[in-house]
C-alpha positions in Angstrom: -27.1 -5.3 -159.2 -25.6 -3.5 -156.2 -22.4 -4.2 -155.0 -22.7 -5.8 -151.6 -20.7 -3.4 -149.0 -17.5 -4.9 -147.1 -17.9 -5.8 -143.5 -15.7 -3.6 -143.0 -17.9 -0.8 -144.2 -21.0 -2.0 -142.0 -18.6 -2.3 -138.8 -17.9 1.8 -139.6 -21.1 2.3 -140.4 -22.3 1.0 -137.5 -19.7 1.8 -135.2 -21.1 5.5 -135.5 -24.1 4.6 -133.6 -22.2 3.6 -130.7 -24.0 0.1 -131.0 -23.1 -2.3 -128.7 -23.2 -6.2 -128.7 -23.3 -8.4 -126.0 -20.0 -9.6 -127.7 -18.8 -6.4 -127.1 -19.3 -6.4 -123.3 -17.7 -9.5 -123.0 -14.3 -8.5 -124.6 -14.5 -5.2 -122.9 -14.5 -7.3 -119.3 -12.2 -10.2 -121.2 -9.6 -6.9 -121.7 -9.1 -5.8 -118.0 -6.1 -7.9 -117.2 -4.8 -6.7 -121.0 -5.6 -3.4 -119.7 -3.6 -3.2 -116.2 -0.5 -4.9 -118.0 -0.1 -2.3 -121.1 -0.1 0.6 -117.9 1.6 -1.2 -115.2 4.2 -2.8 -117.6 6.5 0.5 -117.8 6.5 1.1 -114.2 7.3 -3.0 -113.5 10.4 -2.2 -116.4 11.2 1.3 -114.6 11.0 0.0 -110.9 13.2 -3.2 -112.7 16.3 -0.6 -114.3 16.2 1.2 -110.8 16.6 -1.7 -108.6 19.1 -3.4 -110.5 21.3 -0.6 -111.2 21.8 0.6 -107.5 22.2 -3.5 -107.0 24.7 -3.5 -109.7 26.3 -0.2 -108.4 26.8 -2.1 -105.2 28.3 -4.7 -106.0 31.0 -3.0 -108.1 31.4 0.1 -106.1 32.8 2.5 -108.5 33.0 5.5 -106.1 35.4 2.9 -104.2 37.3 1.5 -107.0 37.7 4.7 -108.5 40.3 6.5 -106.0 42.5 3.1 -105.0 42.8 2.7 -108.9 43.4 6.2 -110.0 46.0 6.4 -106.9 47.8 3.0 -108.0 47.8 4.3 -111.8 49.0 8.1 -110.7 51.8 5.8 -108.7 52.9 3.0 -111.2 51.7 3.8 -114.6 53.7 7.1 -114.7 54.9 9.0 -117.8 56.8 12.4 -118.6 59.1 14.3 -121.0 61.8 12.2 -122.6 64.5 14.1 -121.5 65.4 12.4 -118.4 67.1 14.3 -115.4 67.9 13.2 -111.5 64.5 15.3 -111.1 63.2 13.5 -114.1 63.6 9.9 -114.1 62.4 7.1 -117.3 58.7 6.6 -116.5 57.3 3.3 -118.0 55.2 5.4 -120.3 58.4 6.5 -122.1 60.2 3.3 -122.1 61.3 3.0 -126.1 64.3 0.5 -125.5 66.2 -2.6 -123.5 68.4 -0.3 -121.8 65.0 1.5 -120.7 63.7 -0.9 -118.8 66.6 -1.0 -116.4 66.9 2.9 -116.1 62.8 2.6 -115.5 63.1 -0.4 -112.5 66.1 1.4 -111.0 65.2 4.8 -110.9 61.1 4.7 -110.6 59.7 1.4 -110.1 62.2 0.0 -106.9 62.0 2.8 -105.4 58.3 3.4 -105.5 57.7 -0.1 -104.4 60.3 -1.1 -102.2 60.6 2.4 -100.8 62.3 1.7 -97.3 62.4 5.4 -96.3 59.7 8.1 -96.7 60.3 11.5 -97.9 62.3 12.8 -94.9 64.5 9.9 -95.3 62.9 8.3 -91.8 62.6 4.6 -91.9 59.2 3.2 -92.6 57.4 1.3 -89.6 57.7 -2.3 -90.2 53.6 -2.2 -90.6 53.6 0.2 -93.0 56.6 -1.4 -95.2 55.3 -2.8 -99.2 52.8 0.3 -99.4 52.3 2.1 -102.3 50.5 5.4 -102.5 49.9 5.2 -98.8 47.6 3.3 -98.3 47.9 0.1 -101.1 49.7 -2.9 -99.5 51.0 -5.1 -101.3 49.5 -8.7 -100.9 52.6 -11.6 -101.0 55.1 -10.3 -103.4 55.5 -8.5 -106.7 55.5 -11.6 -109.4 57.4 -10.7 -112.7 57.1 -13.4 -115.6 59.3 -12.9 -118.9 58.1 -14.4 -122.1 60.4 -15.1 -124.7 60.3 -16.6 -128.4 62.7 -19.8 -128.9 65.6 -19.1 -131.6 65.3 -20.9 -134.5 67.2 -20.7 -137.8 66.0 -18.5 -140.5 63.8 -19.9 -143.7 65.7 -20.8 -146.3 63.6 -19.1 -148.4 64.3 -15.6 -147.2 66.4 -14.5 -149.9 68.9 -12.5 -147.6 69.3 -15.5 -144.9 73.2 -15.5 -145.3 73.2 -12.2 -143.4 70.3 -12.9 -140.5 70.9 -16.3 -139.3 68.9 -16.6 -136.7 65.5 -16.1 -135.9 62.7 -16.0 -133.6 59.5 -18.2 -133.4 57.0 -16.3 -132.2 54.2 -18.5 -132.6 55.5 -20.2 -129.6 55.9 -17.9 -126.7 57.2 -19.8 -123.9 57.0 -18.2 -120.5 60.0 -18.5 -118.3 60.0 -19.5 -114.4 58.6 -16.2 -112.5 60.5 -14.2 -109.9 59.0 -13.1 -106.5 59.9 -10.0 -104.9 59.3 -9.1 -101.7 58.4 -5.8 -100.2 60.2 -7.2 -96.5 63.5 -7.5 -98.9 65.8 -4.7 -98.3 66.2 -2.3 -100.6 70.1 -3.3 -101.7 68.8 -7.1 -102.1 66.2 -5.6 -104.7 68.7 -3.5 -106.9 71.4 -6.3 -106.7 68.4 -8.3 -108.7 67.9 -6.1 -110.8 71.8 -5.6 -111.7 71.8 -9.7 -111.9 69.1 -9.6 -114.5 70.6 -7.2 -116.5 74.0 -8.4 -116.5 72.6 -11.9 -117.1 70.4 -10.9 -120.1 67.9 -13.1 -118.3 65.1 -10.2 -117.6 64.7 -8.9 -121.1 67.1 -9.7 -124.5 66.8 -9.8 -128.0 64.2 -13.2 -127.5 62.1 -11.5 -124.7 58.9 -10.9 -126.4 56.7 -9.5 -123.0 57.6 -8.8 -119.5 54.8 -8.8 -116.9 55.2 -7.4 -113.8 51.7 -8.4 -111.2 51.1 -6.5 -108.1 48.5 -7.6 -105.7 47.6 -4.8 -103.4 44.9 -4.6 -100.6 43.7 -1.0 -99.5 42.4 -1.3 -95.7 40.8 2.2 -96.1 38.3 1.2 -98.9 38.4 -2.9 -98.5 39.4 -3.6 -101.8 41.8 -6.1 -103.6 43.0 -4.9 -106.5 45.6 -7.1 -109.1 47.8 -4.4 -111.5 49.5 -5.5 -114.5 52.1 -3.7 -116.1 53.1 -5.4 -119.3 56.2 -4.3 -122.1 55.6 -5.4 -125.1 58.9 -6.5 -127.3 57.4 -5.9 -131.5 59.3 -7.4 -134.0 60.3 -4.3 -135.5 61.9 -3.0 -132.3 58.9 -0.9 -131.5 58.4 -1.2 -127.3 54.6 -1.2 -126.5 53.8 -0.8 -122.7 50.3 -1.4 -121.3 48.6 -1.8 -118.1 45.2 -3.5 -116.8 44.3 -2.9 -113.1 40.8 -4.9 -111.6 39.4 -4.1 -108.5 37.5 -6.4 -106.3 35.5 -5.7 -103.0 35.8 -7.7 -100.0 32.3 -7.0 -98.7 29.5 -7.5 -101.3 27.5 -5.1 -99.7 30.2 -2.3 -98.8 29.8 -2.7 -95.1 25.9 -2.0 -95.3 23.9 -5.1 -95.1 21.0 -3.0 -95.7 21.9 -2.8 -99.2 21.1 -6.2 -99.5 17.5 -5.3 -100.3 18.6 -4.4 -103.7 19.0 -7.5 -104.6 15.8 -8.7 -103.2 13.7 -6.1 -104.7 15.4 -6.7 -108.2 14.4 -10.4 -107.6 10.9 -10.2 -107.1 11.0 -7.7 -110.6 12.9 -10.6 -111.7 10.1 -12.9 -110.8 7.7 -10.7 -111.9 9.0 -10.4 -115.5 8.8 -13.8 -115.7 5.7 -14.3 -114.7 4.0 -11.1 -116.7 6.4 -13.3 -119.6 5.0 -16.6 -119.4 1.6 -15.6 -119.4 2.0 -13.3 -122.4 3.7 -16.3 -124.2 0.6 -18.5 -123.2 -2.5 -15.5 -124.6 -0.4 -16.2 -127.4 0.0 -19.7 -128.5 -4.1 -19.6 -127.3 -4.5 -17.1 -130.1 -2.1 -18.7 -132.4 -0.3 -15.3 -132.6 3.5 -14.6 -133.0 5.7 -15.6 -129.7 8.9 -14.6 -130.0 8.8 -10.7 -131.1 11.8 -8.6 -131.0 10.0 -6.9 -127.8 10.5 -10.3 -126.3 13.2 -11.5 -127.6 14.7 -8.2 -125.7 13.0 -8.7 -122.4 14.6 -12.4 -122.4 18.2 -11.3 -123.2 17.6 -8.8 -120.4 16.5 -11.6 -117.9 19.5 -13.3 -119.2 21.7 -10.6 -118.6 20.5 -9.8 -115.4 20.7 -13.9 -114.7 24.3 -13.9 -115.6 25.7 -11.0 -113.5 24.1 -12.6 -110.4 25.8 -16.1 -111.2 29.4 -14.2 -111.5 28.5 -12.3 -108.8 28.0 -15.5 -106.8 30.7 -17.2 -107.9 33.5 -13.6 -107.1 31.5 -13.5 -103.6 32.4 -17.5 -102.7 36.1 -16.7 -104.3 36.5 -14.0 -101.8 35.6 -15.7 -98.9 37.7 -18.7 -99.5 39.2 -19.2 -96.7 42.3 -20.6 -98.3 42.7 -17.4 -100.0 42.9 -15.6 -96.7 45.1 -17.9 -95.4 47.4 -17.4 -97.7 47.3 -14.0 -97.6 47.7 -13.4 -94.1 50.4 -16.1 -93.8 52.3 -13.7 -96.5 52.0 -10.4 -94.7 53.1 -12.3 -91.0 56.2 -10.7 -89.9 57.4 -14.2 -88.8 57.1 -15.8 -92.3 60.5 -15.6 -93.5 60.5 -15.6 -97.5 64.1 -16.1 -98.0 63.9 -19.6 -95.8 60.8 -21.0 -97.0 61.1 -19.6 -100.1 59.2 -22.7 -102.2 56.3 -22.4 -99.8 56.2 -19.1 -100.4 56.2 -19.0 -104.1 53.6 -21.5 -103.6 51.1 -19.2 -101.7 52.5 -16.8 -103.8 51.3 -18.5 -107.1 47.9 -19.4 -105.5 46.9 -15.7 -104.6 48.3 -14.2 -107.8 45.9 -16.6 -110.1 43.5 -16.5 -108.0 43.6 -12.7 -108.2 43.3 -12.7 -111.7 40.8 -15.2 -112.1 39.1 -13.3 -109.7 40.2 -9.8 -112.2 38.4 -12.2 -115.1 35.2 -12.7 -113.5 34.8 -8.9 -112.2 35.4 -7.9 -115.7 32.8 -10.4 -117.2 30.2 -9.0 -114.7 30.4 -5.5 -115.7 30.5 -6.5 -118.9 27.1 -7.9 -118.1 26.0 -5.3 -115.8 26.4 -2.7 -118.6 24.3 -5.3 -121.0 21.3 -5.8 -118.8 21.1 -1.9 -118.5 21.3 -1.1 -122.3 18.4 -3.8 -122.7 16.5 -2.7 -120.0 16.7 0.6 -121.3 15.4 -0.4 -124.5 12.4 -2.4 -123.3 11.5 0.8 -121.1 11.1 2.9 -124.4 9.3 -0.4 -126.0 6.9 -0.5 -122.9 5.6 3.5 -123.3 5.0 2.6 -127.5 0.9 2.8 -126.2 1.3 6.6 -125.7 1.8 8.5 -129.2 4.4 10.6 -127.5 6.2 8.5 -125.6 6.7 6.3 -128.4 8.4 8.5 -131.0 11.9 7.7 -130.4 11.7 4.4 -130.3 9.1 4.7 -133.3 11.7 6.7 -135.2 14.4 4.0 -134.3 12.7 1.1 -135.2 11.3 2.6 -138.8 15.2 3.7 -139.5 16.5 0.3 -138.9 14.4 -1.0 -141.2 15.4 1.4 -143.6 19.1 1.2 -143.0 19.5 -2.7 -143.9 20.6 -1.8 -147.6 21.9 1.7 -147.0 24.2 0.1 -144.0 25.4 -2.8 -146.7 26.8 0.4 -148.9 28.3 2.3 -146.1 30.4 -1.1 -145.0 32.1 -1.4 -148.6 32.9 2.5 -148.6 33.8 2.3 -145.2 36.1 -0.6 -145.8 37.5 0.3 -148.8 38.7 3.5 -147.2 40.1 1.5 -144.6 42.3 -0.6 -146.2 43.4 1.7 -148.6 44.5 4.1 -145.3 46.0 0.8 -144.1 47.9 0.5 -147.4 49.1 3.7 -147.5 50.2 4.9 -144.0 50.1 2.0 -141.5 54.0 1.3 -142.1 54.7 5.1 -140.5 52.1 5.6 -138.1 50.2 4.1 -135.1 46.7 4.9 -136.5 46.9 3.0 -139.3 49.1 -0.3 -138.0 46.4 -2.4 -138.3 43.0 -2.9 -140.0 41.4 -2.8 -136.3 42.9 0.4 -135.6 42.3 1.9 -139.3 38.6 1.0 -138.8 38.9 3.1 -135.5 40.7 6.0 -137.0 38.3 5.9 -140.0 35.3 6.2 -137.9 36.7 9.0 -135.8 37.5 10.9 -138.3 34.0 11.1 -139.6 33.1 12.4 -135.7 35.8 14.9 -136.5 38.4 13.1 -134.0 41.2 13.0 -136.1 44.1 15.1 -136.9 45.2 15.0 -140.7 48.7 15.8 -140.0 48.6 12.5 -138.5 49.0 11.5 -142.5 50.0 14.5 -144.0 53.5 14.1 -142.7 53.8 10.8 -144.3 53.1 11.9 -148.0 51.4 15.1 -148.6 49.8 14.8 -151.5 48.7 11.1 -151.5 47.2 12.1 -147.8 45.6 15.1 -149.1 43.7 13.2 -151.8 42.7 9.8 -149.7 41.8 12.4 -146.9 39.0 14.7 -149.2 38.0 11.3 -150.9 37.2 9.6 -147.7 35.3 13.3 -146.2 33.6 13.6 -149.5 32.3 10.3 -150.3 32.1 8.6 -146.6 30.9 11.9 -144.9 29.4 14.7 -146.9 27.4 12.1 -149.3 26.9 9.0 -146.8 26.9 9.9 -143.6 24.6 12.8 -144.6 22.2 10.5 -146.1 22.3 8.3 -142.9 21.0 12.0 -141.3 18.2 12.2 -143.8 17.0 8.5 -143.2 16.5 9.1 -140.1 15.0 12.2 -139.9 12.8 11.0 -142.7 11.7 8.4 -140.1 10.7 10.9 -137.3 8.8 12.9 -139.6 7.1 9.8 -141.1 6.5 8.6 -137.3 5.6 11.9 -136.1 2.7 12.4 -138.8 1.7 8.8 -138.4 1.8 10.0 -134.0 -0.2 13.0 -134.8 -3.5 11.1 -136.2 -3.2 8.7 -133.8 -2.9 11.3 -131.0 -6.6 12.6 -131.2 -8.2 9.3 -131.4 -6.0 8.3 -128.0 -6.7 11.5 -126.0 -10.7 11.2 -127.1 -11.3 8.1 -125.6 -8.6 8.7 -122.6 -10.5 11.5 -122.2 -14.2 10.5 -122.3 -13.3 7.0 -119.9 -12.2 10.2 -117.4 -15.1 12.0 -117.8 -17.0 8.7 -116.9 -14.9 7.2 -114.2 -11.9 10.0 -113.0 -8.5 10.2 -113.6 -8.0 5.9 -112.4 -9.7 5.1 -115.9 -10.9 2.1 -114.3 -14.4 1.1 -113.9 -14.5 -2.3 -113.5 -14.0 -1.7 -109.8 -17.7 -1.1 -109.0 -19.6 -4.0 -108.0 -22.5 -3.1 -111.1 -19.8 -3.3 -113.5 -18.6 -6.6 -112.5 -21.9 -7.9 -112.2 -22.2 -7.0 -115.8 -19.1 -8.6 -116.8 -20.1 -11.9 -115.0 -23.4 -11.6 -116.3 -22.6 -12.0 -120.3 -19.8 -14.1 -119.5 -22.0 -16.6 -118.8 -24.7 -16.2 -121.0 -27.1 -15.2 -118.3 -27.8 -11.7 -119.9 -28.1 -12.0 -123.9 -29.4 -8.7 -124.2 -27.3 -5.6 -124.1 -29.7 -2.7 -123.8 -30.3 -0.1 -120.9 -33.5 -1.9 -119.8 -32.3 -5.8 -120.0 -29.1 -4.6 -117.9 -31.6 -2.7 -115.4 -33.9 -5.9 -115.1 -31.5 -8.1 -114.9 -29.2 -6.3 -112.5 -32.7 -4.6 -110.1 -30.7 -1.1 -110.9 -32.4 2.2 -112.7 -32.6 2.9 -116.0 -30.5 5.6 -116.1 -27.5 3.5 -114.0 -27.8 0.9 -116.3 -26.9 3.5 -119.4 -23.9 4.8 -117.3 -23.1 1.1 -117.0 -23.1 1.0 -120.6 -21.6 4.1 -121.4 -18.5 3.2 -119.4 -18.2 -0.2 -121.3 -18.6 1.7 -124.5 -15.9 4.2 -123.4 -13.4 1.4 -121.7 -13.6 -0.9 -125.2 -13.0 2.7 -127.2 -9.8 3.0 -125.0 -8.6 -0.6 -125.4 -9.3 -0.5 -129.3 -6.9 2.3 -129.6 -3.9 1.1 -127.3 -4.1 -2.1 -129.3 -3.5 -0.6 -132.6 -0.7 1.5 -130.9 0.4 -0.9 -128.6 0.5 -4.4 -130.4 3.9 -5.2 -132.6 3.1 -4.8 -136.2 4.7 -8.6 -136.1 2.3 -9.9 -133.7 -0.9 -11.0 -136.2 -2.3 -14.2 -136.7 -0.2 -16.7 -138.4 -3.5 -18.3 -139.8 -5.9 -16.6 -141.8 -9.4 -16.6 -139.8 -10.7 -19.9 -139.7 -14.4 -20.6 -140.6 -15.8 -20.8 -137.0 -14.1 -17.2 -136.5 -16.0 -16.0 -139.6 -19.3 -17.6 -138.5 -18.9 -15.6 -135.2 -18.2 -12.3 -136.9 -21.0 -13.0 -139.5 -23.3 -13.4 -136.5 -22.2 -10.2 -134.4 -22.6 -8.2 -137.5 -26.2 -9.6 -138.1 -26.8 -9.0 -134.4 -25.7 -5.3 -134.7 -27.8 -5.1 -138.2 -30.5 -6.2 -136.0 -30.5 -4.2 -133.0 -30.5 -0.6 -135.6 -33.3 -1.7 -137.4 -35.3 -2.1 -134.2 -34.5 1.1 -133.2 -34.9 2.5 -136.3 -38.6 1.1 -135.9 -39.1 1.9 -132.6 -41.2 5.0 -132.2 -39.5 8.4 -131.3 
């Protein structure tokens, strides 16, 4: 006996009669919503990225920010050569001891901030006094903080205790009472300080573990605040680490332009719109029993979330500025009449109040960049996951997702390599140089130096031939052998995805091309009133017959229209057959295998189809 052929093998055989089922029809006009969303999706994701970058871009105004930081840094976070000259003076840059801290505030920092005079030696206007780089006031005072670490006896247990007594406990920092400085102080009442400190040893001795200096400058000409930290940090080796942070923070959310405010409201009704196109995608889903939460989704929801979040910090920095207590304070500081020196508790109390409010301020500008920068980088990738219907559009993201996949255990390899060559490195050089101090900066060194950002005398000069050899291990194994085979995963990827895009590429462009040919470039024929008549018609099982002259009965059209009709149907369900293979996540099948009713159906449209050749098989020629 025969072998009975698959129904897989009738619906081919039959698909190449072009047969179509009243079944058929009905998930052709079923697909139109499907149809709009796979095309309309990208733009919605495009129109979405633009809208919410320029909003973003507003709201932190980097072309603003950008020139009162650089001229603040170019200003206070100076360095030079380390010969030091009356032409040449320390810069805080090349600050490498105690004594250098005091040849750095006396010689470069007072007189930068306190200046008095300008550069003819004229007196600077009373207005214009506390300025730095022109045109950066400086909000209150200058707050320096010193940190030290309590002295505490030495462990017993150090073998060598009889000769280092005493010790420092630096896993409790204590922070001493802050000084204020004034820009209205006169110069003289500024360096006197600063000779009190250091004959005191209250600024910075051999317990001083950090010294902060805060500056809290406004800058009129861009309508910015902006909080500078310069910090020295005191090692326990005697190293001298100095850093510095500066956070900018516009007054007008909207730089002066309330126009830009639409922005915001264009990027919420793409907000809105997300959500929406979301929720009813979620609910086709659960209807069909079908995977929710794909990584496509999963994407677009920490997106939505991202975006979500920079709006709520935004919020928050926007009612922070406008406090009026803040301005208050400030403009109470900068009064000529306020006299620091005789109020001088009040005064350190608006003086505290603006300075953490600045930096909680700082805190929240940074976490909304930070989320900013997120909501693009997702956004970004659910544009490429939106254009996966078109075979060319698709391959990178194709090629990304497929080397992913086949990176999971190669990736598991490259970490112990990768590790092991970092912590040996760590081993071997971090007591003599900076690269290698720490496993976080080893990691860092490691990886730029398979980028080819790394100098090898950095180890070289530490012990030749031990560097030589962990240096051509590491380029060998790490870089000629893994990161090479990294290359060759991917590129295996885009040529697997770019064969798999080329068979799928004639099949797309055929029935793009004949739903063209039928309707014009729109591909969209459900807009004429036949076709939705048709649609409405099988929907509810008014028409049960599909062919040319049922549709023409039924609808009082021609024959001949009532073929187009068909045609078109034939051509739209072509089209949608091929987006959904490319379109649809290979995660999102049915949970469930078919279920009998779903059998019985497909049993039926196949004996339907079965049906309808044989009578035209019969029917005479």
């Amino acid at each position: 006996m025969a072998a009975m052929p698959s129904s897989m093998t009738l619906r081919r055989s039959l698909s190449s009669y072009n047969i179509l089922t009243v079944q058929d029809v009905v998930e052709a006009y079923d697909s139109r919503n499907e149809f709009k969303a796979i095309f309309i999706t990208p733009v919605v994701y495009v129109f979405f990225f633009i809208f919410f970058a320029s909003a973003a871009l507003t709201h932190v105004p980097i072309e603003t920010m950008f020139p009162s930081q650089n001229g603040l840094y170019s200003t206070l976070v100076t360095s030079g050569s380390d010969t030091l000259t009356p032409e040449s003076p320390m810069q805080f840059k090349n600050i490498q001891s105690h004594a250098d801290v005091f040849a750095w505030l006396t010689n470069t920092f007072v007189p930068t901030v306190f200046a008095s005079t300008d550069y003819n030696n004229d007196t600077i206007p009373i207005d214009q006094v506390g300025r730095i780089a022109s045109f950066q006031i400086i909000v209150g005072a200058v707050e320096v903080k010193v940190y030290v670490a309590p002295v505490v006896p030495c462990k017993d247990s150090v073998s060598l205790s009889a000769i280092y007594n005493t010790c420092h406990d630096y896993e409790h920092v204590q922070e001493t009472k802050p000084w204020y400085l004034s820009p209205k102080l006169p110069g003289p009442e500024i360096y006197d300080w600063v000779d009190h400190v250091k004959q005191s040893r209250s600024l910075v001795n051999t317990s001083t573990t950090a010294l902060h200096i805060n500056i809290a400058t406004y800058n009129g000409e861009l309508n910015l605040l902006c909080i500078t930290a310069l910090q020295i940090k005191f090692q326990r080796g005697g190293y001298i680490d100095t850093r510095s942070k500066m956070t900018s923070m516009p007054l007008d959310p909207y730089g002066n332009d309330a126009s830009n405010g639409l922005m915001d409201f264009f990027t919420a009704i793409m907000f809105v719109t997300v959500v929406s196109i979301e929720y009813r995608k979620i609910s086709r889903h659960r209807m069909r029993h079908t995977v929710v939460w794909t990584k496509w989704r999963t994407i677009t929801w920490m997106s939505l979330v991202s975006v979500l979040t920079f709006y709520v910090f935004w919020t928050i920095l926007s009612v922070m500025v406008d406090a009026d207590g803040l301005k208050h304070d400030i403009i109470t500081m900068q009064d000529p009449a306020f006299d620091f020196d005789a109020s001088y508790d009040l005064g350190v109390q608006y003086l505290s109040t603006i300075m953490e409010r600045m930096k909680s301020m700082g805190t929240i500008m940074t976490i909304l960049r930070l989320s900013a920068m997120v909501a693009m980088c997702l956004l970004m990738f659910r544009i490429l996951g939106s254009l996966r219907f078109h075979p060319g559009l698709n391959v990178v993201m194709a090629t990304l997702t497929k080397s992913l996949r086949s990176l999971a255990p190669f990736f598991f390899v490259f970490v112990v390599c990768l590790s092991a060559f970092v912590l040996s490195g760590c081993l071997l050089f971090g007591d003599s140089t900076k690269a290698f101090g720490s496993i976080g900066m080893s990691y860092v060194t490691v990886v730029n130096m398979l980028f080819g950002q790394f100098n090898p005398d950095t180890v070289l000069d530490v012990n030749y031939y031990t560097a030589v050899v962990w240096y051509w291990s590491a380029m060998v194994i790490l870089f000629l052998v893994l990161f090479n085979m990294l290359l060759a995963i991917v590129i295996d990827s885009f040529e697997k995805v770019h064969d798999r895009t080329e068979k799928r590429s004639s099949p797309y462009f055929a029935a793009i091309s004949g739903l063209a040919r039928l309707e014009g470039p729109w591909l969209w024929p459900w807009s004429h009133r036949d076709m939705q008549r048709l649609g409405r018609a099988v929907q509810s099982n008014e028409l049960t017959d599909v062919s040319p002259s049922a549709i023409a009965k039924h609808l009082a059209i021609p024959d001949e229209q009532a073929r187009r009709l068909l045609m078109k149907v034939r051509a739209f369900k072509q089209v949608m057959d091929v987006l959904r293979d490319s379109y649809e996540d290979e995660h999102e099948r049915e949970v469930e295998g078919p279920s009998t009713q779903d059998l019985s159906n497909q049993l039926t449209a196949l004996q339907t189809q079965i049906a309808t050749l044989v009578a035209r098989l019969d029917s005479p020629v």
